[in-house]
C-alpha positions in Angstrom: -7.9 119.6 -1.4 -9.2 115.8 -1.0 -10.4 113.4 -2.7 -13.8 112.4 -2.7 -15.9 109.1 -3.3 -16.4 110.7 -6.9 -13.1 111.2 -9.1 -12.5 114.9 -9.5 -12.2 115.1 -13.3 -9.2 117.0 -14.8 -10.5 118.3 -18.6 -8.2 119.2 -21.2 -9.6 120.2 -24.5 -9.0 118.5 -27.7 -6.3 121.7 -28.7 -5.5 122.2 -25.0 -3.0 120.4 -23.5 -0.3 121.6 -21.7 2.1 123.8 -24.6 5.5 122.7 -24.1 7.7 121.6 -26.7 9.8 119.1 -24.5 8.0 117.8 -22.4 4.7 118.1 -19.6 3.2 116.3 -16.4 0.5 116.5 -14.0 1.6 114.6 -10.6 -0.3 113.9 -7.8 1.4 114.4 -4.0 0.3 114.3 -0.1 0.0 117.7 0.9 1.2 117.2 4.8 4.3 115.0 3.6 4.7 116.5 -0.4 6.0 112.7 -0.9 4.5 111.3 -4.0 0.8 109.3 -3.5 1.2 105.4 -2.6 -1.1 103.7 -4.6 -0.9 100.1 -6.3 -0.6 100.7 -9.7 2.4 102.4 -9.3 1.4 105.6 -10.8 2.2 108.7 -9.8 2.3 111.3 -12.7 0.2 111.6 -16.1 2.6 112.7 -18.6 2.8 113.6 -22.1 4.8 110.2 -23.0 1.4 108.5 -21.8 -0.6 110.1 -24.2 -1.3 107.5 -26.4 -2.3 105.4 -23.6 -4.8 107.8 -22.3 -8.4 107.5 -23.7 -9.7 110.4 -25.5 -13.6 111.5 -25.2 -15.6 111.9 -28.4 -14.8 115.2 -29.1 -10.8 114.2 -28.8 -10.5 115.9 -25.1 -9.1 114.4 -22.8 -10.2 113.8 -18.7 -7.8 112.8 -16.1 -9.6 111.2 -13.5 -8.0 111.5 -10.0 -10.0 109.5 -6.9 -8.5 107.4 -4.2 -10.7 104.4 -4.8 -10.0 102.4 -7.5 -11.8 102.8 -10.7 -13.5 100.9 -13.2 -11.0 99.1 -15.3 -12.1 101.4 -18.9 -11.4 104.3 -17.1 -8.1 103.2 -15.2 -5.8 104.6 -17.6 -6.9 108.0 -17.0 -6.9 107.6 -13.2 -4.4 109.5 -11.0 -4.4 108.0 -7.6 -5.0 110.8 -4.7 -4.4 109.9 -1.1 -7.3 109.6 1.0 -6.8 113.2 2.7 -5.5 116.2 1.5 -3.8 116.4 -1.5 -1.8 118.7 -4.3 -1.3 118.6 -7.9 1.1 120.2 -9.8 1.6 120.8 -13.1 4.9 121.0 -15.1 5.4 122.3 -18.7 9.1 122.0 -19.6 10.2 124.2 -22.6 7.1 125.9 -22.7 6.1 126.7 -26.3 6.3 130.8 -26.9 3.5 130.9 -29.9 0.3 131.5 -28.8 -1.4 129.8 -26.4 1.6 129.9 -24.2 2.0 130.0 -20.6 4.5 133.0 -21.5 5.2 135.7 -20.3 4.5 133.9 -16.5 1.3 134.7 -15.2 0.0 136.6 -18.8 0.1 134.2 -20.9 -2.9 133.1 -23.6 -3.1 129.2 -21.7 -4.2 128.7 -18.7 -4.6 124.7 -17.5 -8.4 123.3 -16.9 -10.2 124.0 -13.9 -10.8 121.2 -11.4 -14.6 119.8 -11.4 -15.0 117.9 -7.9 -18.1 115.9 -8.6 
């Protein structure tokens, strides 16, 4: 995947973040190298200890925002910084809850993580 002119939103519903109980991230890396993404403000991951930084839409969801240009500075602390080229993102959910939703059992579980929307 790359990263167009137009950030790629990332939605997660009010109710739907990640269900772990310890702890969750979404981090950003160059496919061809799988090293973490350069970028100057240092920010490689969105993670649940951020969550309070993040700013939440009207309805409480929340959209991660990941571009390689810059973006406006009210919508910079949703931003994760892609390369400009290919890219992955991967998820982690550590001690993922077991109550419904749940990523468990692996692959058949009730939650399943947004859906890219390249704009």
């Amino acid at each position: 995947m790359t990263a167009a002119r137009a950030a790629i939103p990332l939605p997660f519903r009010a109710v739907g973040l990640p269900p772990a109980s310890a702890f969750w991230s979404v981090a950003m890396y160059v496919s061809k190298s799988q090293l973490l993404v350069d970028n100057t403000c240092n920010r490689y991951l969105i993670n649940a200890p951020m969550l309070d930084q993040l700013k939440r839409n009207l309805d409480g969801s929340i959209t991660l925002l990941i571009q390689h240009a810059s973006l406006a500075a009210e919508k910079v602390s949703n931003w994760l910084p892609a390369p400009n080229g290919p890219m992955s993102i991967e998820m982690r959910a550590y001690w993922p809850r077991t109550e419904p939703p749940s990523i468990l059992p692996v692959g058949k579980g009730a939650w399943r993580p947004p859906a890219l929307q390249p704009a």
